[in-house]
mmCIF file as Biopython writes it, N, C-alpha, C and O atoms, coordinates in Angstrom:
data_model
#
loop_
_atom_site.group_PDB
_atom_site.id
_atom_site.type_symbol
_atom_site.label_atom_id
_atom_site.label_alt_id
_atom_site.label_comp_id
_atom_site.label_asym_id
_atom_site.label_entity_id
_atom_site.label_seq_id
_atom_site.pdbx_PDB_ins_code
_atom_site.Cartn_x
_atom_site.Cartn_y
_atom_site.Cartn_z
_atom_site.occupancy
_atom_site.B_iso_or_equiv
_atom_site.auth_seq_id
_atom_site.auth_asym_id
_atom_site.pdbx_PDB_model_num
ATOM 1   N N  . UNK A ? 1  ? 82.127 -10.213 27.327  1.0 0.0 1  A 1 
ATOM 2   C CA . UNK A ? 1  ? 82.663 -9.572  26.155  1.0 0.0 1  A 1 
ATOM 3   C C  . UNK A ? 1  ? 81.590 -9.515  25.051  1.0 0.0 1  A 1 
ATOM 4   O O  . UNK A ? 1  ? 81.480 -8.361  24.638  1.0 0.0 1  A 1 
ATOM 5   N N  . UNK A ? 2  ? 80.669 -10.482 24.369  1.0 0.0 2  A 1 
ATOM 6   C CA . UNK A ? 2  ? 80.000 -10.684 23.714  1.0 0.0 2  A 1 
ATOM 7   C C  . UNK A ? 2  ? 78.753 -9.743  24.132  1.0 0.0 2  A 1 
ATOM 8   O O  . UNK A ? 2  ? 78.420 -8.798  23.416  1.0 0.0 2  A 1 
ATOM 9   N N  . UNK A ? 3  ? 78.145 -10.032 25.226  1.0 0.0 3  A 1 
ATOM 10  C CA . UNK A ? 3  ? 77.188 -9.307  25.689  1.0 0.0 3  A 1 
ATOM 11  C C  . UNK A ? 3  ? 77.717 -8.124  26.039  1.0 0.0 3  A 1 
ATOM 12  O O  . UNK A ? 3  ? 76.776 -7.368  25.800  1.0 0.0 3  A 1 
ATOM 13  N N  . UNK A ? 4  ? 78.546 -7.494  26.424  1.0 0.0 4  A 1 
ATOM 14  C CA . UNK A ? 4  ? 78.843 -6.010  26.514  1.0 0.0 4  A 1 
ATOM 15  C C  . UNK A ? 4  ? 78.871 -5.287  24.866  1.0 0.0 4  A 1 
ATOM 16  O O  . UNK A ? 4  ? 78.430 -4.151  24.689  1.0 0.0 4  A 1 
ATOM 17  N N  . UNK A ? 5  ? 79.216 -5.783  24.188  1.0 0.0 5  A 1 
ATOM 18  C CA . UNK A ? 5  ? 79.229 -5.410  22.754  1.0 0.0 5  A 1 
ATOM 19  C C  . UNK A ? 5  ? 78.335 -5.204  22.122  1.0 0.0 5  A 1 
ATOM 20  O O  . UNK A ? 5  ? 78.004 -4.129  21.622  1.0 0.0 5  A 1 
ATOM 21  N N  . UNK A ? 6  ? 77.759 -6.332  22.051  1.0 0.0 6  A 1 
ATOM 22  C CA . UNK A ? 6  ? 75.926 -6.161  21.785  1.0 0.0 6  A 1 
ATOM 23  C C  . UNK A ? 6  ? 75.126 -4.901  22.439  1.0 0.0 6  A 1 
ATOM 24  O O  . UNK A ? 6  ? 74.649 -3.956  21.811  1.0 0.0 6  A 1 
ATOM 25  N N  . UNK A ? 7  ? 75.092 -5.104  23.826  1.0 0.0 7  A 1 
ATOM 26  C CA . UNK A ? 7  ? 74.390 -4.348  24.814  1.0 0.0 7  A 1 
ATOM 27  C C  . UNK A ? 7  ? 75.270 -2.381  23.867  1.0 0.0 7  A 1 
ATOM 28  O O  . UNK A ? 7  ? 74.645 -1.381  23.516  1.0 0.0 7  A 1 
ATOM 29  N N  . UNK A ? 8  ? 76.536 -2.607  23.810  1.0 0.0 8  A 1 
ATOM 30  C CA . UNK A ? 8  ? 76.751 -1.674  23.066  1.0 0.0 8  A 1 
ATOM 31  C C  . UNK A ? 8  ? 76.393 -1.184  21.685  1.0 0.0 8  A 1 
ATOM 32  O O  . UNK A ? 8  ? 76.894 -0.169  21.202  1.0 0.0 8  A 1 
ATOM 33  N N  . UNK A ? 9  ? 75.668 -1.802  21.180  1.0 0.0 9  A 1 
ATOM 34  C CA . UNK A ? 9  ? 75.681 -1.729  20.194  1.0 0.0 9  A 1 
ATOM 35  C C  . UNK A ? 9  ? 73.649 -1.912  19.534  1.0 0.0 9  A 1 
ATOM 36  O O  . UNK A ? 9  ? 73.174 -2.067  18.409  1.0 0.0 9  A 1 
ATOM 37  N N  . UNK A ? 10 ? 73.048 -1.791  20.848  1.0 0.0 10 A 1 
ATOM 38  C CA . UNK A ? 10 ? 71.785 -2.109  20.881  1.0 0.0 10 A 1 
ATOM 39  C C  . UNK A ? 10 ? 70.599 -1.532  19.951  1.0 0.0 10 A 1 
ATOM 40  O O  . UNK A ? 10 ? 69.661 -2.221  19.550  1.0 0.0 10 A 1 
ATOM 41  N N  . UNK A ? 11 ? 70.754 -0.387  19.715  1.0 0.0 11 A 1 
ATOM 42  C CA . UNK A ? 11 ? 70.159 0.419   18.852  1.0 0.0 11 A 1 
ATOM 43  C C  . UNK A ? 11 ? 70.394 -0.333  17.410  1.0 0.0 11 A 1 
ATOM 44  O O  . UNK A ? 11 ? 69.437 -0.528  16.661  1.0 0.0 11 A 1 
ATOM 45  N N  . UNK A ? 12 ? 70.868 -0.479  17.289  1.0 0.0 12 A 1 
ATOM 46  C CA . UNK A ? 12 ? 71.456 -0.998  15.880  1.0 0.0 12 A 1 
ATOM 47  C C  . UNK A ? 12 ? 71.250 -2.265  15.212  1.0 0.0 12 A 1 
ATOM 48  O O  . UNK A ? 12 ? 71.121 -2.579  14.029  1.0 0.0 12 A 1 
ATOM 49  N N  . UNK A ? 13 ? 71.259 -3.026  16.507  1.0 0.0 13 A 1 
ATOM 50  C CA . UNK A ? 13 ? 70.704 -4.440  16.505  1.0 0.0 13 A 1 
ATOM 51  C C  . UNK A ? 13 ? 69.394 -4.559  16.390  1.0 0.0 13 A 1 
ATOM 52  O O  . UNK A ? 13 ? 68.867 -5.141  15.442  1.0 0.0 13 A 1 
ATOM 53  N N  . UNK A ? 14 ? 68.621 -3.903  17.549  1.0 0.0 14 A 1 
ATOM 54  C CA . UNK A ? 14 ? 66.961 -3.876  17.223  1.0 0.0 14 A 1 
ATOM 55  C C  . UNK A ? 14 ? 66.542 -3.328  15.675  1.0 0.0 14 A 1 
ATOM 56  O O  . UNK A ? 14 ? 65.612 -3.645  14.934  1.0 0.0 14 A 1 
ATOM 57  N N  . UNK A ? 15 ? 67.554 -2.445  15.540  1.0 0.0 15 A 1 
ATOM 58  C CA . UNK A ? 15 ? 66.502 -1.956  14.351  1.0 0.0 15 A 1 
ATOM 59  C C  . UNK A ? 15 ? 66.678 -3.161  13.379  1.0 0.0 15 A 1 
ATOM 60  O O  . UNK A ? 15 ? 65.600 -3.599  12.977  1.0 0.0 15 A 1 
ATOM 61  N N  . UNK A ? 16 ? 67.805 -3.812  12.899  1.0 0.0 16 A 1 
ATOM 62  C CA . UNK A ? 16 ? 68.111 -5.044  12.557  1.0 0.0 16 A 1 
ATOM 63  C C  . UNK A ? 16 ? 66.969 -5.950  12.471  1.0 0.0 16 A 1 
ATOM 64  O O  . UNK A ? 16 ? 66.214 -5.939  11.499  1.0 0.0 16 A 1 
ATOM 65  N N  . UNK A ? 17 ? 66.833 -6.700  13.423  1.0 0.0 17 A 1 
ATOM 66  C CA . UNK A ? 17 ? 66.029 -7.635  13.807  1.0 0.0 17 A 1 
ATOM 67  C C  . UNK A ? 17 ? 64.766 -7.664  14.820  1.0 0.0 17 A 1 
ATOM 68  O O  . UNK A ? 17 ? 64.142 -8.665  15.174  1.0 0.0 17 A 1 
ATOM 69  N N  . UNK A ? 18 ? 64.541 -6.294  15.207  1.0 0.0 18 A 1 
ATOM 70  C CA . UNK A ? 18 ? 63.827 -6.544  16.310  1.0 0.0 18 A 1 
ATOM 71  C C  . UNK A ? 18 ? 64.048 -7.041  17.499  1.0 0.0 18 A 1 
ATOM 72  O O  . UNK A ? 18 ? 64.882 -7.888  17.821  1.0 0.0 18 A 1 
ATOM 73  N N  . UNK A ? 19 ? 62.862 -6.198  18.490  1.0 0.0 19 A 1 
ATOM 74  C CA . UNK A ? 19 ? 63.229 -6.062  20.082  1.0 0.0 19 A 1 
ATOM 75  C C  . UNK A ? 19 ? 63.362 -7.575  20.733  1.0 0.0 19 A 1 
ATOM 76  O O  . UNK A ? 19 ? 64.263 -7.987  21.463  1.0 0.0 19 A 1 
ATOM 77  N N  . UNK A ? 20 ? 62.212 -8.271  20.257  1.0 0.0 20 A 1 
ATOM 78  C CA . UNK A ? 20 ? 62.365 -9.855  20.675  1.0 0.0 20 A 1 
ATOM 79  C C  . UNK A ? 20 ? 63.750 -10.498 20.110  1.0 0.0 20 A 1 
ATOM 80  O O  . UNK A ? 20 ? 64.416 -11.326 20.732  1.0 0.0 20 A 1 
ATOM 81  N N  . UNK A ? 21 ? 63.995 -10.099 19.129  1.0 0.0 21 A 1 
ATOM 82  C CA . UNK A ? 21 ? 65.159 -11.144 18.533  1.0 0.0 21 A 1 
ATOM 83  C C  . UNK A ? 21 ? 66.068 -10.902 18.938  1.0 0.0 21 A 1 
ATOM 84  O O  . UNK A ? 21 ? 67.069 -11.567 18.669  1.0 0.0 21 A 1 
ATOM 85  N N  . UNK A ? 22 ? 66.103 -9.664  19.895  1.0 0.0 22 A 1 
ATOM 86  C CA . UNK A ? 22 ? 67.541 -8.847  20.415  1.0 0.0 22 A 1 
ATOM 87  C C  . UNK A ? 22 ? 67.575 -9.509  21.678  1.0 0.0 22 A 1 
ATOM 88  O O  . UNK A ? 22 ? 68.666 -9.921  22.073  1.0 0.0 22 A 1 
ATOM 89  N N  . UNK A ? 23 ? 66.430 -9.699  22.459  1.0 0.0 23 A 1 
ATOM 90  C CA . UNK A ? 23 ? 66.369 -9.854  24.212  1.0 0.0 23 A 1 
ATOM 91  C C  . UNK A ? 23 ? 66.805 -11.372 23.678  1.0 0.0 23 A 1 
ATOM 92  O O  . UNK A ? 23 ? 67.832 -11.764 24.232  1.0 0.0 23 A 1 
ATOM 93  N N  . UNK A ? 24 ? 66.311 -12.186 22.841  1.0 0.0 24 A 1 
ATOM 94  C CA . UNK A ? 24 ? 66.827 -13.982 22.833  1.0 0.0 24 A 1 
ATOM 95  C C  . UNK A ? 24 ? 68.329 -13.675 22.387  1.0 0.0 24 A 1 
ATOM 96  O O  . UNK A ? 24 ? 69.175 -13.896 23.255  1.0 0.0 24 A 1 
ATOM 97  N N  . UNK A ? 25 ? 68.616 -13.371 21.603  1.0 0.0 25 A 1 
ATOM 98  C CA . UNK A ? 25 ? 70.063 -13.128 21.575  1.0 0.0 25 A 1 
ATOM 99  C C  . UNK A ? 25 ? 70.985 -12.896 22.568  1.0 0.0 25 A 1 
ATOM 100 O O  . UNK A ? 25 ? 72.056 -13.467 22.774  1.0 0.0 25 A 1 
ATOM 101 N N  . UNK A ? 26 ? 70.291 -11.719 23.347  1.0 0.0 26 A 1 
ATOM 102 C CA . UNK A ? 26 ? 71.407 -11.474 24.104  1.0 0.0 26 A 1 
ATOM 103 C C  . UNK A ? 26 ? 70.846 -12.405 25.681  1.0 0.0 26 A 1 
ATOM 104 O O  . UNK A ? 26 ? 71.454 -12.159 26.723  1.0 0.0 26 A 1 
ATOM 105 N N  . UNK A ? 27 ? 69.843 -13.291 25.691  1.0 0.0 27 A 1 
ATOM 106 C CA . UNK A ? 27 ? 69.986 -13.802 26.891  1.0 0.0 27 A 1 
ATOM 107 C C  . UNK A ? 27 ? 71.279 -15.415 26.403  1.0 0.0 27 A 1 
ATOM 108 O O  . UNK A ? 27 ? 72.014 -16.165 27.045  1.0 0.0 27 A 1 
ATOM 109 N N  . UNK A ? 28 ? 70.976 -15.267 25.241  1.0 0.0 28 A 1 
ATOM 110 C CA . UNK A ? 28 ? 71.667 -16.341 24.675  1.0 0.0 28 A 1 
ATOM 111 C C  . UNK A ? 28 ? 72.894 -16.496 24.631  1.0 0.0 28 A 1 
ATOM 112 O O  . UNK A ? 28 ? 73.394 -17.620 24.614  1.0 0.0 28 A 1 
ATOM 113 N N  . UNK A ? 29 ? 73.667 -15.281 24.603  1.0 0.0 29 A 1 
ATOM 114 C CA . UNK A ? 29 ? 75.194 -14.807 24.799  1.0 0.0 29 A 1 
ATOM 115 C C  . UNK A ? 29 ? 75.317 -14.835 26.115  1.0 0.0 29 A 1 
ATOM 116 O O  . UNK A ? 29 ? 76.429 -15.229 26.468  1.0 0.0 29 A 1 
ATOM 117 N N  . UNK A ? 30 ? 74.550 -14.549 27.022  1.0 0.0 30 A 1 
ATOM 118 C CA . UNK A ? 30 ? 74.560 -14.337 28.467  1.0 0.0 30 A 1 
ATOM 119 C C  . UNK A ? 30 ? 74.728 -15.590 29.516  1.0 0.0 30 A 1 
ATOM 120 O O  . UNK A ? 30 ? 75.205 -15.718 30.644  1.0 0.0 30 A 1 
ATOM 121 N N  . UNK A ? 31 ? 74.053 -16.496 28.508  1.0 0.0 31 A 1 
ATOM 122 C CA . UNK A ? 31 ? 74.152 -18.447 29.020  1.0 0.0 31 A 1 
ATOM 123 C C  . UNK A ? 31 ? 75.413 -18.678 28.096  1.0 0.0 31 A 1 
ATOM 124 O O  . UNK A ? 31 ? 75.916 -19.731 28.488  1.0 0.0 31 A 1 
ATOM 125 N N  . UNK A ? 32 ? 76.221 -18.118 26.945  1.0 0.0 32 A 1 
ATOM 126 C CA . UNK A ? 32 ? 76.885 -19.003 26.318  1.0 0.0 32 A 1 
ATOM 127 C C  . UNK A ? 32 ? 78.022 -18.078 27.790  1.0 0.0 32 A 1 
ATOM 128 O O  . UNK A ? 32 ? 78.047 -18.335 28.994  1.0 0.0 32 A 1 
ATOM 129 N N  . UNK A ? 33 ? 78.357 -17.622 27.452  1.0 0.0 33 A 1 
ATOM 130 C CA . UNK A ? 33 ? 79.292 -16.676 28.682  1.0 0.0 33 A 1 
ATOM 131 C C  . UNK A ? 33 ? 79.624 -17.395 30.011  1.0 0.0 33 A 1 
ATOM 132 O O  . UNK A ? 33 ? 80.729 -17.574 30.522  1.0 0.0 33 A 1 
ATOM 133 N N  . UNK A ? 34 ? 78.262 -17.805 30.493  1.0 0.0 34 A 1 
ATOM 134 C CA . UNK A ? 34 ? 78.704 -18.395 31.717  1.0 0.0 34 A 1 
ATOM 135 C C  . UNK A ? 34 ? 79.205 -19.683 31.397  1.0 0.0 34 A 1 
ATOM 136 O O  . UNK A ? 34 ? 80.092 -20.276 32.010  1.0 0.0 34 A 1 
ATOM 137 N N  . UNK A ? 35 ? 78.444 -20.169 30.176  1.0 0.0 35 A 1 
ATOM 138 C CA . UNK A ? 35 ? 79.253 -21.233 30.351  1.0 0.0 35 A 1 
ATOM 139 C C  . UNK A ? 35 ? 80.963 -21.718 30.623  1.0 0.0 35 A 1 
ATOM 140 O O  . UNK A ? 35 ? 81.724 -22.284 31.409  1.0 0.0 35 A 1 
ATOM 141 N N  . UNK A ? 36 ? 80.870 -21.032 29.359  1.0 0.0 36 A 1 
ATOM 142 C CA . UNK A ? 36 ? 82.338 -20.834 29.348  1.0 0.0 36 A 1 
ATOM 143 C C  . UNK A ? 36 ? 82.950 -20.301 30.495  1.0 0.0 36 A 1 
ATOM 144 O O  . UNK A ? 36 ? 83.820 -21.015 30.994  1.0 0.0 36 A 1 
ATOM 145 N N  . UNK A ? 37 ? 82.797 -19.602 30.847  1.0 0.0 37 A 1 
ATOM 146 C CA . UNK A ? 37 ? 83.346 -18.555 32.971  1.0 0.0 37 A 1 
ATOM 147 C C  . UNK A ? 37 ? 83.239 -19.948 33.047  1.0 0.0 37 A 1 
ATOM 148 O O  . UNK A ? 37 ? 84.097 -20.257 32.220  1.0 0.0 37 A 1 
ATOM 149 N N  . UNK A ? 38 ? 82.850 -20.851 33.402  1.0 0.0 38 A 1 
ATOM 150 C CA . UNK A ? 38 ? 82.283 -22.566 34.267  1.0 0.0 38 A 1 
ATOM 151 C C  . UNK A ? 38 ? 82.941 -23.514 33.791  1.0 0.0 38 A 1 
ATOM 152 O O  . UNK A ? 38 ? 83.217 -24.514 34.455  1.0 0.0 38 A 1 
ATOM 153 N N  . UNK A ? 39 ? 83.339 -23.317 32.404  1.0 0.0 39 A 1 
ATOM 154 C CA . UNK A ? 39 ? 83.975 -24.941 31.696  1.0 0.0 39 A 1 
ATOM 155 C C  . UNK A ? 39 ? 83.031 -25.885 31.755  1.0 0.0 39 A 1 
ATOM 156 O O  . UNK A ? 39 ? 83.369 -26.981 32.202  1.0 0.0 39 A 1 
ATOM 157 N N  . UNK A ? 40 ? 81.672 -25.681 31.328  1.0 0.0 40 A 1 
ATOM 158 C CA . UNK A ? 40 ? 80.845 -26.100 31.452  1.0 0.0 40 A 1 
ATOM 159 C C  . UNK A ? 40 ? 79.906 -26.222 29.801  1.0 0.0 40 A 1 
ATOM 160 O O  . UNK A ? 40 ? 78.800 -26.719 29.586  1.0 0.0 40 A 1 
ATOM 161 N N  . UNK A ? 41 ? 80.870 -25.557 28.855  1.0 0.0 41 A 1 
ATOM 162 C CA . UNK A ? 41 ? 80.236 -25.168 27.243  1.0 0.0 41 A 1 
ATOM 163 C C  . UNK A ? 41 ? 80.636 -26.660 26.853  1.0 0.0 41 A 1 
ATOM 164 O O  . UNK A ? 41 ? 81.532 -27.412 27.237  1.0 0.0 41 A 1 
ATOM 165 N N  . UNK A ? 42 ? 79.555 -26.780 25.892  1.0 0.0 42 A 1 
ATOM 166 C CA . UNK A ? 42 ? 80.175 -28.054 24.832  1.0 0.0 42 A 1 
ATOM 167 C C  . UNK A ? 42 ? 79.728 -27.728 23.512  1.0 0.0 42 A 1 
ATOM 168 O O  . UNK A ? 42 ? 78.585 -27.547 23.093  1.0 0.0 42 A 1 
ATOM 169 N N  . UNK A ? 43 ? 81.148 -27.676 22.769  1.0 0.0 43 A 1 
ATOM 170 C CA . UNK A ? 43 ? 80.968 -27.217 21.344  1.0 0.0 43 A 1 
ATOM 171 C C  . UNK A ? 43 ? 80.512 -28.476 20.516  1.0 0.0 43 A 1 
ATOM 172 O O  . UNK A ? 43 ? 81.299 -29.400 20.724  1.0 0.0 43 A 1 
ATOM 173 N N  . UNK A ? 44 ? 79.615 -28.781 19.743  1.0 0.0 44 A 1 
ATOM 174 C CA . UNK A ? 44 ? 79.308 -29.855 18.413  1.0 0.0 44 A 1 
ATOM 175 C C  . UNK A ? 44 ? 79.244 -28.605 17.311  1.0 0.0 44 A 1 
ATOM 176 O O  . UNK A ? 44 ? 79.022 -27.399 17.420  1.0 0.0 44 A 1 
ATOM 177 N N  . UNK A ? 45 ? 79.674 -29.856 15.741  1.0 0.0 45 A 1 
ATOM 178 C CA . UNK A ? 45 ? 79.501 -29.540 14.634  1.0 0.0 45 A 1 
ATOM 179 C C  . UNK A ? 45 ? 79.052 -30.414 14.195  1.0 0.0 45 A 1 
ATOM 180 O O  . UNK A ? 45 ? 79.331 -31.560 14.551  1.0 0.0 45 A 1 
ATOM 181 N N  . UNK A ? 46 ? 77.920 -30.008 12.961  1.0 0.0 46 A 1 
ATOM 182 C CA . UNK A ? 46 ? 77.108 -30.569 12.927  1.0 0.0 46 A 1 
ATOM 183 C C  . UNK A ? 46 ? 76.979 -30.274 11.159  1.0 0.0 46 A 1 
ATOM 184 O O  . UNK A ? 46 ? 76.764 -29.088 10.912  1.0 0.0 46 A 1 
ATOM 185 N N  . UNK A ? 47 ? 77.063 -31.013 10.161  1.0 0.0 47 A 1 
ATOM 186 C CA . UNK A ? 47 ? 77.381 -30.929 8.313   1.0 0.0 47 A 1 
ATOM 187 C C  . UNK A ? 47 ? 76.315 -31.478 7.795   1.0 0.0 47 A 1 
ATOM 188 O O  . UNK A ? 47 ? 76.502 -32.650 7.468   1.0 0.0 47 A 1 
ATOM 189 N N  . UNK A ? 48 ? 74.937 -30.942 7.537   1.0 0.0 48 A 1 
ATOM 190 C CA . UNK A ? 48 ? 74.037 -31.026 6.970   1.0 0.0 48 A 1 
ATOM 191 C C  . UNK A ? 48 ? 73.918 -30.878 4.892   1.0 0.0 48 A 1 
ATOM 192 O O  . UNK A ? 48 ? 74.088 -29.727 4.489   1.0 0.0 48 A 1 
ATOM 193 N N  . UNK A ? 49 ? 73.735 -31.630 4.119   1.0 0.0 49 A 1 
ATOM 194 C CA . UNK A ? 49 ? 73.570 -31.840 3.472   1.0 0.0 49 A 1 
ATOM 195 C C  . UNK A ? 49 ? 72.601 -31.930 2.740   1.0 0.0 49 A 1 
ATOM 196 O O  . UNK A ? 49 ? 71.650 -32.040 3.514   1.0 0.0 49 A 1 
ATOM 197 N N  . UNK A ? 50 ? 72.042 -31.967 1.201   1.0 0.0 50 A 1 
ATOM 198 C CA . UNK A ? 50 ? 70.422 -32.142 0.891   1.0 0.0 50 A 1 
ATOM 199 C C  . UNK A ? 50 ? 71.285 -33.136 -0.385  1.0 0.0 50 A 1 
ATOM 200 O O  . UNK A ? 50 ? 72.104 -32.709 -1.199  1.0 0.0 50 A 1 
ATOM 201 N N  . UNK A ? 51 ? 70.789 -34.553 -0.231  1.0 0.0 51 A 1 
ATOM 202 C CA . UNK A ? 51 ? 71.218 -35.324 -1.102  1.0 0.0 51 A 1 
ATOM 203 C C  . UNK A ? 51 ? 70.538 -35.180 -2.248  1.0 0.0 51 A 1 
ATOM 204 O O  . UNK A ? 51 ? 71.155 -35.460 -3.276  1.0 0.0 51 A 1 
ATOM 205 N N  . UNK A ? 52 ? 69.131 -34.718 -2.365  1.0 0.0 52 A 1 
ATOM 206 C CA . UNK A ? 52 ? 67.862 -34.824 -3.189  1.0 0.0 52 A 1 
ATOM 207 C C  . UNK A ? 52 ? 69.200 -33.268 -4.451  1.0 0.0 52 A 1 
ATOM 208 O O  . UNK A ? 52 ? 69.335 -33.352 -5.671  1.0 0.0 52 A 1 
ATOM 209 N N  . UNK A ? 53 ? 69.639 -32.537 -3.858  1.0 0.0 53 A 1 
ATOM 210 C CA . UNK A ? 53 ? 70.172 -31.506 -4.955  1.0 0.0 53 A 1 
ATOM 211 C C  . UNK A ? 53 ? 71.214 -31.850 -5.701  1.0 0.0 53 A 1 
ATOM 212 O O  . UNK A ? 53 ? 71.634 -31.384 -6.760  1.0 0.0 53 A 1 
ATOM 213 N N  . UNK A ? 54 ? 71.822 -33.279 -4.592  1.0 0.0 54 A 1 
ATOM 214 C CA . UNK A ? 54 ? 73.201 -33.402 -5.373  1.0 0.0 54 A 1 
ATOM 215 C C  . UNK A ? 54 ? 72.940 -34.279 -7.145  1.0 0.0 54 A 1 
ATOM 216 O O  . UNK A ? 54 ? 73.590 -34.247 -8.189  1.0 0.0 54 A 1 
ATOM 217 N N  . UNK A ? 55 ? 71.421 -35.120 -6.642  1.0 0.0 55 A 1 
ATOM 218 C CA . UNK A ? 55 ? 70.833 -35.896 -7.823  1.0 0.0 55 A 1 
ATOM 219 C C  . UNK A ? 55 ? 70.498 -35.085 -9.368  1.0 0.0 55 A 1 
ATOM 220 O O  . UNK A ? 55 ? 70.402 -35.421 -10.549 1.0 0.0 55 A 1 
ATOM 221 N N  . UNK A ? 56 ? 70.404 -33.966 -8.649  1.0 0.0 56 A 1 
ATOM 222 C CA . UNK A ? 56 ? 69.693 -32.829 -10.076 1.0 0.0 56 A 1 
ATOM 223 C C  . UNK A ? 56 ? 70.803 -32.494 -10.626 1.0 0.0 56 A 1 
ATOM 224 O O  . UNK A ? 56 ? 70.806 -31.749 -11.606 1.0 0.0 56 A 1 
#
């Protein structure tokens, strides 16, 4: 689903970001995909903070 959309939508994306940033993307959707097809994904969240801004 993800990668068919994209792949649809390709022109649009490259011009975006460029041809490299498009092929990592979409090999990247292409591994998140199977995962999931597999039950094999593991979601983390992850709450990054900058303590140094909260001081100012």
């Amino acid at each position: 689903m993800w990668c068919q959309r994209l792949h649809e939508l390709k022109d649009d994306a490259v011009r975006l970001v460029g041809e490299e940033a498009f092929r990592l993307y979409q090999l990247y959707l292409a591994g998140c995909s199977l995962a999931f097809q597999n039950g094999g994904a593991r979601l983390y969240q992850v709450l990054a903070a900058n303590r140094w801004l909260e001081r100012t």
